[in-house]
C-alpha positions as CSV (number, residue, x, y, z in Angstrom):
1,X,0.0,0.0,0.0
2,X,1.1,3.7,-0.8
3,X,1.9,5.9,1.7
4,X,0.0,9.2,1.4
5,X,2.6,12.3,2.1
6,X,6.4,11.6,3.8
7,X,7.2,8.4,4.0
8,X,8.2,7.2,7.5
9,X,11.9,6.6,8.6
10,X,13.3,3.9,8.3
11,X,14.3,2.9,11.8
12,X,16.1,0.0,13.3
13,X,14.2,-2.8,15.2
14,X,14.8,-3.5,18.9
15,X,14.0,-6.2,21.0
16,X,11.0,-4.1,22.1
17,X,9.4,-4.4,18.6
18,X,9.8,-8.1,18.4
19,X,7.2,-10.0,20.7
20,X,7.8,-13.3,21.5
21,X,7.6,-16.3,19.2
22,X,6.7,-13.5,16.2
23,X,10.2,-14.5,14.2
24,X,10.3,-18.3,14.9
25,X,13.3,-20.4,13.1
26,X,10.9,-21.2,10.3
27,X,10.9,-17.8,9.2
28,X,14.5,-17.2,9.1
29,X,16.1,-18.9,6.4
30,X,19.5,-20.9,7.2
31,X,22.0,-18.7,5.9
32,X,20.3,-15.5,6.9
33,X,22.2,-14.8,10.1
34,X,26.2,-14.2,8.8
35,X,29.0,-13.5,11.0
36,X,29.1,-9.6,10.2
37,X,25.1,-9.0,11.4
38,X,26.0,-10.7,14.6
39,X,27.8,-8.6,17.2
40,X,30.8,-9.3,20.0
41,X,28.8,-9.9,23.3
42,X,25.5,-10.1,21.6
43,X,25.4,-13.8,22.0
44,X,24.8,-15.5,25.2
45,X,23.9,-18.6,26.8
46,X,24.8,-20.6,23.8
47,X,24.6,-24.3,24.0
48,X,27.8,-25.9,22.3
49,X,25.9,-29.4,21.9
50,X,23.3,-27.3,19.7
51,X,26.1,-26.2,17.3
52,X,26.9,-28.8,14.6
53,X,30.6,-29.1,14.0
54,X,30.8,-28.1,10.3
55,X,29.6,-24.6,11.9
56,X,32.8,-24.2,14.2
57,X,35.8,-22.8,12.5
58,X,39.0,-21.1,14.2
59,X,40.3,-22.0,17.2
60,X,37.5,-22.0,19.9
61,X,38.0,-19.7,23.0
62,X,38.1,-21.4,26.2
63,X,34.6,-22.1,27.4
64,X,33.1,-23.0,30.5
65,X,30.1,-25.3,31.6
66,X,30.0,-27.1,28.3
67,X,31.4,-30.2,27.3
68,X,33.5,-30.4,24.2
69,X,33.2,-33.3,22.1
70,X,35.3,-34.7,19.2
71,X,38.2,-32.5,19.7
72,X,41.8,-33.9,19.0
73,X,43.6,-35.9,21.5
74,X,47.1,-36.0,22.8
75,X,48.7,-39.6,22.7
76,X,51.8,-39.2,25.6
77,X,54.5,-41.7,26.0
78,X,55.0,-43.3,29.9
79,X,57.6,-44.7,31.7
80,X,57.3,-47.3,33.7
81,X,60.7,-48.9,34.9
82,X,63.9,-49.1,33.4
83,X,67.0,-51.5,33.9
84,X,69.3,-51.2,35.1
85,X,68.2,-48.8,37.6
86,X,72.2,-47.9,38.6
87,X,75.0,-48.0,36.2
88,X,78.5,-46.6,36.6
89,X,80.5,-43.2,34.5
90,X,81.1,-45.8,31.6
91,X,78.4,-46.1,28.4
92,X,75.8,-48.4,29.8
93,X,72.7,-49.5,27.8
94,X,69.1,-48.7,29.7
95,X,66.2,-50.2,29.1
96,X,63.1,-48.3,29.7
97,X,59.8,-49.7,29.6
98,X,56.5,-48.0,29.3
99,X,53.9,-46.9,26.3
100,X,53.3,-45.3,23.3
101,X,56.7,-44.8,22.2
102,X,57.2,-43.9,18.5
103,X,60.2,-44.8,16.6
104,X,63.0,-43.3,17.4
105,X,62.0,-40.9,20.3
106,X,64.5,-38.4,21.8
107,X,65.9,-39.4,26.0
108,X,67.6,-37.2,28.2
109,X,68.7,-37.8,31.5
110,X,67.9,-34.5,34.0
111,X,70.4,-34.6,37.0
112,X,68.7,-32.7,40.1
113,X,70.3,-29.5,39.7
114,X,68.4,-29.8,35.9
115,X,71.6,-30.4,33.7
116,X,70.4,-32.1,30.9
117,X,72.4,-35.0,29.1
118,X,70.9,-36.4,26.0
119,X,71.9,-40.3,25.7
120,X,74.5,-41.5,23.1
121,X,72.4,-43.7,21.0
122,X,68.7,-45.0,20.7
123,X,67.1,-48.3,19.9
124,X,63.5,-48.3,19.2
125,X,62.2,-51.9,20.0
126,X,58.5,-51.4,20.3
127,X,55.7,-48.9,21.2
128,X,56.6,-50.6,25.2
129,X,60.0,-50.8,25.0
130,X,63.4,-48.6,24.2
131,X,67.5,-48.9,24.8
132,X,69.0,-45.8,25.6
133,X,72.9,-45.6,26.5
134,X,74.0,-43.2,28.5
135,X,77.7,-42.1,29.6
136,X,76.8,-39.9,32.9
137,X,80.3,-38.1,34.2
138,X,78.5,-36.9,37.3
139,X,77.9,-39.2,40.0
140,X,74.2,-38.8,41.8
141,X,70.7,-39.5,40.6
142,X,68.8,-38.6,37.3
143,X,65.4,-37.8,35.8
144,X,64.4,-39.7,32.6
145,X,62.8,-37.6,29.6
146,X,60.9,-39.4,26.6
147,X,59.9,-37.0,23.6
148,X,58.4,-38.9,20.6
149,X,58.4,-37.6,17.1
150,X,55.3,-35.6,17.1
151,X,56.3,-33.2,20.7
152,X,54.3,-35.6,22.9
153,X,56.8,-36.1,26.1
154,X,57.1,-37.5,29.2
155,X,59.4,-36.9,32.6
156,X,59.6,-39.5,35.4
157,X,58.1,-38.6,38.5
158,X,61.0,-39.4,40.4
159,X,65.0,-40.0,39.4
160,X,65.0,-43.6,38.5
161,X,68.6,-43.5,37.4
162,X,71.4,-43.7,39.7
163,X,75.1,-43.1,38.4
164,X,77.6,-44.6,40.9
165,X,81.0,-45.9,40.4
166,X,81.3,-49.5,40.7
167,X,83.5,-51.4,43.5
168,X,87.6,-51.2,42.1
169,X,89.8,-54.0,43.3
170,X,92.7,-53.3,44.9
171,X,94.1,-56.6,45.3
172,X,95.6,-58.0,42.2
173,X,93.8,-61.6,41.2
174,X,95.6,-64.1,40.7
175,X,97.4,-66.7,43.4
176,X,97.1,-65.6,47.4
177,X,99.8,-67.8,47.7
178,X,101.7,-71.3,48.3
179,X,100.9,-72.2,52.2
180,X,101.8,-75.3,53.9
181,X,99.0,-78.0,53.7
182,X,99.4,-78.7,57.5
183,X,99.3,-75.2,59.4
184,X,97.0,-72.3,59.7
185,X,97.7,-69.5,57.3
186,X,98.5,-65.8,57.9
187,X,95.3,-63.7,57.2
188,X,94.3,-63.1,54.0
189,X,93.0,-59.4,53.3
190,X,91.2,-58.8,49.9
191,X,90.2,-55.1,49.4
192,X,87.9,-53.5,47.1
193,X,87.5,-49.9,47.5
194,X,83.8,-49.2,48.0
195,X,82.5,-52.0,48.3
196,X,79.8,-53.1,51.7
197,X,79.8,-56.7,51.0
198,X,81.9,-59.7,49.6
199,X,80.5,-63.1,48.6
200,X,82.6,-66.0,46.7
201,X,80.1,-67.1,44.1
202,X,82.2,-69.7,42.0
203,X,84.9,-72.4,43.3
204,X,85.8,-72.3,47.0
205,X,88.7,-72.3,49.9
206,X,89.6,-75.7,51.5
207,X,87.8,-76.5,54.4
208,X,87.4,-75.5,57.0
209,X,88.8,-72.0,56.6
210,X,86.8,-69.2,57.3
211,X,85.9,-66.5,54.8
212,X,84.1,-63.2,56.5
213,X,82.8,-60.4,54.9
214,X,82.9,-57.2,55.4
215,X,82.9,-52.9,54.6
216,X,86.0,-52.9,52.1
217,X,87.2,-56.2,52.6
218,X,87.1,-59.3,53.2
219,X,89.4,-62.4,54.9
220,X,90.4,-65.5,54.8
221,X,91.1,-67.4,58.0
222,X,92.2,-70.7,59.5
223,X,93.8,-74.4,59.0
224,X,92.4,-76.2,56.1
225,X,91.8,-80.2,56.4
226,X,90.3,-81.0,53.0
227,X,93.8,-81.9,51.3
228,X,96.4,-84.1,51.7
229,X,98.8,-83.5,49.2
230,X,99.6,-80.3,46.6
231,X,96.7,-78.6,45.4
232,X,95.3,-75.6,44.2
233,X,92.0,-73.9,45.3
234,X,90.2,-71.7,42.4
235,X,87.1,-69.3,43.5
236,X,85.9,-66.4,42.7
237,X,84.8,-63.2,45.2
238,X,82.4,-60.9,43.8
239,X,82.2,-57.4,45.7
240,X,78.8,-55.8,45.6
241,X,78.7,-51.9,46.9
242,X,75.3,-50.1,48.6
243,X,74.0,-49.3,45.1
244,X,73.9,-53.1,44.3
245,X,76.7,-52.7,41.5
246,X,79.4,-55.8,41.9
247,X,82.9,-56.5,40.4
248,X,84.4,-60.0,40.2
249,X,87.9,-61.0,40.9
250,X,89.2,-65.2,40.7
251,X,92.1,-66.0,43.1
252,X,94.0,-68.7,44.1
253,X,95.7,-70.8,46.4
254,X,98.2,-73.3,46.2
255,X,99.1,-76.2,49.3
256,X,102.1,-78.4,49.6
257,X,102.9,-80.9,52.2
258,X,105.9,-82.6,54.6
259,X,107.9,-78.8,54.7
260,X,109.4,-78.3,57.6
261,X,107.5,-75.9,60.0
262,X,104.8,-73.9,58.0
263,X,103.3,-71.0,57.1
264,X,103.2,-69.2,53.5
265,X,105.2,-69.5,50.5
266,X,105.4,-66.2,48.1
């Protein structure tokens, strides 16, 4: 219908001019609300689940009180326990067991004042399982850190690795000695620097001497009975220190019989 005289102006409409339920959804066609006509702020209360994803482009602000559905998900690697757990300043291979590892991740050892060390060279085994070898100068314990290809990384919770030196013999291996078969021997003193206990693990001394372990050495006591006649005794003491790492050394000793008075023969 014509207007008769001045048209009206053309004014914008308010919320005050739209009643409720006059625009419904069926009178607004799909693609008639665009980014520009919609202000900043002018959108509230805004369910996410009402939103079909095709509609969501960008990155997404961060949102509260709504749940987020089919967004990507972060795949990190674990550790779970490696082995050994103590090694010594020489390259020593790790193994460190866990999940989702991808070939070949990066590992660092972090010492507790945070000096990082990456290792020497890295085997990729499976998505559980990975050799690291490390060559660690400083002597204390160490953080492990697992980076796979893609950023995705993981830190131990708690320094797993240990870097100790190993117990060093100080007496040379080889023969104690030739005693006489038929008297007690002078004490025997083997020393190992570092090292808490002693254990001989292969061969033995003639009975019935006494061997007795201790913090740094060990001894060998007493009148032996098992031979008769020349022999020779081969055993092996292994020296284990307080982080559990042990060095071996073989010995010997020789017996001979009908000498006159007795005692040890060098």
């Amino acid at each position: 219908m014509a207007y008769v005289g001045a048209t009206p102006a053309r004014l914008p409409l308010t919320s005050s001019d739209l009643a409720d339920s006059i625009v419904t959804a069926a009178k607004i066609a799909t693609d008639a609300v665009e980014t520009a006509k919609v202000k900043d702020l002018n959108v509230s209360n805004i369910k996410i689940a009402d939103v079909a994803a095709s509609k969501l482009t960008g990155a997404l602000p961060a949102i509260s009180g709504a749940a987020l559905t089919d967004l990507p998900t972060e795949t990190k690697p674990t550790i779970a326990s490696i082995s050994p757990s103590t090694i010594d300043n020489t390259a020593t291979a790790v193994t460190l067991t866990g999940t989702n590892y991808v070939s070949v991740p990066q590992v660092e050892a972090i010492s507790s004042t945070g000096a990082i060390t990456a290792a020497d060279s890295i085997t990729y085994t499976s998505a559980t399982t990975i050799v690291a070898t490390f060559t660690l100068a400083v002597d204390g314990t160490y953080f492990l850190r697992v980076e796979n290809n893609d950023g995705n990384a993981v830190r131990s919770t708690t320094a797993l690795l240990t870097v100790s030196p190993a117990p060093t013999w100080v007496t040379a291996a080889g023969t104690l000695g030739i005693f006489a078969g038929e008297s007690a021997i002078a004490t025997q003193t083997l020393t190992c620097t570092d090292a808490t206990s002693f254990a001989i693990t292969s061969g033995a001394v003639a009975t019935p001497l006494t061997f007795t372990t201790g913090t740094g050495s060990c001894t060998i006591t007493g009148t032996q009975t098992q031979h008769t006649s020349a022999a020779t005794d081969n055993f092996t003491v292994t020296a284990t220190d307080a982080e559990g790492q042990t060095a071996d050394r073989a010995f010997s000793m020789t017996w001979i019989f009908n000498m006159t008075g007795g005692g040890q023969f060098n």
